[in-house]
C-alpha positions as CSV (number, residue, x, y, z in Angstrom):
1,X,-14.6,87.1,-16.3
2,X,-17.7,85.1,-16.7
3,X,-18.6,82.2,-18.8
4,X,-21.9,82.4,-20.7
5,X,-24.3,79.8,-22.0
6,X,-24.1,78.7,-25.2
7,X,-27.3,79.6,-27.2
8,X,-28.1,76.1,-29.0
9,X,-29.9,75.7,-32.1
10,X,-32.9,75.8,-32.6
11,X,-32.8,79.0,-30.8
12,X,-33.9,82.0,-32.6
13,X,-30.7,84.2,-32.0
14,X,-28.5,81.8,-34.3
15,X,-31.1,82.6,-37.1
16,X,-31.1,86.8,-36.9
17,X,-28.6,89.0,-38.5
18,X,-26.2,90.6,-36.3
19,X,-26.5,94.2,-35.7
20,X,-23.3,96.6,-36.7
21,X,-21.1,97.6,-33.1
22,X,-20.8,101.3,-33.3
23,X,-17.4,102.1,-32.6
24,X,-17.6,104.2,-29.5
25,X,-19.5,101.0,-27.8
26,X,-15.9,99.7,-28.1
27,X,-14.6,102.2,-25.7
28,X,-17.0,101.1,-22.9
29,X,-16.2,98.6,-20.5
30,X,-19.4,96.9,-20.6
31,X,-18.3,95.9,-24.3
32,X,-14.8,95.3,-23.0
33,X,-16.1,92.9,-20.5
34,X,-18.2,90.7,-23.2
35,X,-15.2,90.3,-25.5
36,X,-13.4,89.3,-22.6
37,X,-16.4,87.0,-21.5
38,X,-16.3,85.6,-25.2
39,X,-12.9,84.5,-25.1
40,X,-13.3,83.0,-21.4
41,X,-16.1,81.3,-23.0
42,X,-14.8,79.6,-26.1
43,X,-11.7,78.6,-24.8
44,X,-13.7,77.1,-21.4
45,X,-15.9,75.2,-24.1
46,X,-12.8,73.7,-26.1
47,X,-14.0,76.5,-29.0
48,X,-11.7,77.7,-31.7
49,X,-14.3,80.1,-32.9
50,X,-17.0,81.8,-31.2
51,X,-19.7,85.1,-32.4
52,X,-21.9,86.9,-30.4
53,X,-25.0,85.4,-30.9
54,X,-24.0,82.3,-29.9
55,X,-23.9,84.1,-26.4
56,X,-27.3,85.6,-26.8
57,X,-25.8,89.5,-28.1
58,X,-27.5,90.2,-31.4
59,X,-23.8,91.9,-32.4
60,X,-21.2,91.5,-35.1
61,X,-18.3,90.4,-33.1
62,X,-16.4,87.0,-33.7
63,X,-13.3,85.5,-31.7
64,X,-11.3,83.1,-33.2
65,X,-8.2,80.7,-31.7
66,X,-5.2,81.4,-34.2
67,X,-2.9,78.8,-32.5
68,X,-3.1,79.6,-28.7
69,X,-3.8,83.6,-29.2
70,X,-6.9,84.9,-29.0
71,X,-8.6,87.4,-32.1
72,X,-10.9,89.6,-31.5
73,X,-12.9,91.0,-34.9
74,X,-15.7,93.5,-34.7
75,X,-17.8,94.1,-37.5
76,X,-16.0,91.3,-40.1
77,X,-16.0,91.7,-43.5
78,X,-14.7,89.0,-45.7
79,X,-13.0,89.4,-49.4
80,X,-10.7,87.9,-51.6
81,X,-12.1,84.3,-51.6
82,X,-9.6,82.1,-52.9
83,X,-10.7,80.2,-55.7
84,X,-9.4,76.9,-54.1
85,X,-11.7,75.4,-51.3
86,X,-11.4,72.3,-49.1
87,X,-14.3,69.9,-47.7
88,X,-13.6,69.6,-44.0
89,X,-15.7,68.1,-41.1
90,X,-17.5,71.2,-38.8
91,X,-18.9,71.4,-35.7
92,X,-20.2,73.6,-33.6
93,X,-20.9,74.4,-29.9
94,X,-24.5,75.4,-31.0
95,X,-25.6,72.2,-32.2
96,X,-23.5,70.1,-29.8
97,X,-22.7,66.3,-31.3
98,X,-23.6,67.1,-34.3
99,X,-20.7,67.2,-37.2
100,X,-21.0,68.0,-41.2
101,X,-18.5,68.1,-44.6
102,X,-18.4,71.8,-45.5
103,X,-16.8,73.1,-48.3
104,X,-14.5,76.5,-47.3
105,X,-12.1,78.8,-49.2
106,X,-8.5,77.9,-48.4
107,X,-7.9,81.4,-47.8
108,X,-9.6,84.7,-47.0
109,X,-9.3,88.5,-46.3
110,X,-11.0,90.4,-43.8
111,X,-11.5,93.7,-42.9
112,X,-12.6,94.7,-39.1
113,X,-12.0,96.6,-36.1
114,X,-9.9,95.2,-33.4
115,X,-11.2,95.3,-29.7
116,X,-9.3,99.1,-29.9
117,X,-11.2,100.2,-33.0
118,X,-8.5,100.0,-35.2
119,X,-9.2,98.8,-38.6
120,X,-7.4,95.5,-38.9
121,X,-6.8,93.6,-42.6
122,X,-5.9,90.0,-42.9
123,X,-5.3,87.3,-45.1
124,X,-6.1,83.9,-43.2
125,X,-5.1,80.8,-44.6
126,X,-5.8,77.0,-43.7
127,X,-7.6,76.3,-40.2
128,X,-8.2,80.1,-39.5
129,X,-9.8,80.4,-42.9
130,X,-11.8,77.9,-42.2
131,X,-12.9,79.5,-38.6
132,X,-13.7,83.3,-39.7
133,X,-16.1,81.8,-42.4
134,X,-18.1,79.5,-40.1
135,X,-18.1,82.8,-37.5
136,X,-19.1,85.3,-40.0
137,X,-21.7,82.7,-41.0
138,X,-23.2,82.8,-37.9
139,X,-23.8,86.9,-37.4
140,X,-25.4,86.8,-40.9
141,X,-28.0,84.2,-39.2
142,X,-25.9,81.1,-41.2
143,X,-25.3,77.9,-39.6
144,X,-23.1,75.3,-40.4
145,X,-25.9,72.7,-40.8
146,X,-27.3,75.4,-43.5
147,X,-24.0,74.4,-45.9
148,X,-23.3,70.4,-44.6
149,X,-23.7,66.9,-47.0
150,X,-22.8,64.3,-44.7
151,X,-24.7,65.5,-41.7
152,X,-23.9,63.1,-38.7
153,X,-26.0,63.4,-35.6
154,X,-25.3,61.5,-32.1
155,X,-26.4,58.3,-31.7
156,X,-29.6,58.1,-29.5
157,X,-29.7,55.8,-26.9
């Protein structure tokens, strides 16, 4: 499969809300191929999460790394926040070097399609938590910058 090129910010695909994926589009290989590509992608780029704009496709699809296995999640909704949330430190390959305190749920549900376009509920706990709501951020035009205190930047030279 191919790797694509990371759309950085201040590119105006991070900032656009993602377009539903019509299920149907799920059974053609061309949609196949760009979830595979996806994958290749994040996992070439040392990713745990990656969505669609961030590879220049204005589409509601997110991968995330749950351990070493791959999840695919078309059209994410999220629910059932828990009421607990923890600060941790986010990056992202978008805005490359740059790193920011976030405050997350501990836990969420979602609701998608899988890459089949079966309907798919989870809850996610912890790290993967942590992952769907910085993706599903980013195909509602939401960076991680948008939600940061602490916002470190590289150090120029």
């Amino acid at each position: 499969m191919a790797i694509k090129e990371i759309v950085t910010h201040p590119s105006a695909y991070l900032r656009k809300k993602s377009a539903p994926v019509k299920k149907r589009y799920l059974g053609v290989q061309e949609c196949q191929d760009f979830i595979d590509d996806m994958i290749d992608t994040m996992i070439k780029h040392d990713g745990i999460g990656l969505a669609a704009p961030q590879v220049a496709k204005n589409l509601n699809i997110i991968v995330a790394l749950d351990g070493k296995n791959p999840l695919v999640f078309i059209n994410p909704k999220l629910y059932r926040f828990s009421w607990g949330k923890v600060e941790v430190e986010e990056g992202c390959l978008s805005i490359p070097g740059v790193w920011g305190k976030v405050n997350r749920h501990r836990a969420v549900s979602v609701v998608a399609l899988d890459r089949k376009g079966k309907r798919i509920r989870m809850r996610a706990k912890g790290m993967l938590a942590v992952i769907l709501q910085h993706e599903v951020d980013h195909i509602n035009g939401v960076l991680f910058i948008d939600k940061a205190k602490n916002i470190q930047e590289p150090l120029k030279m």
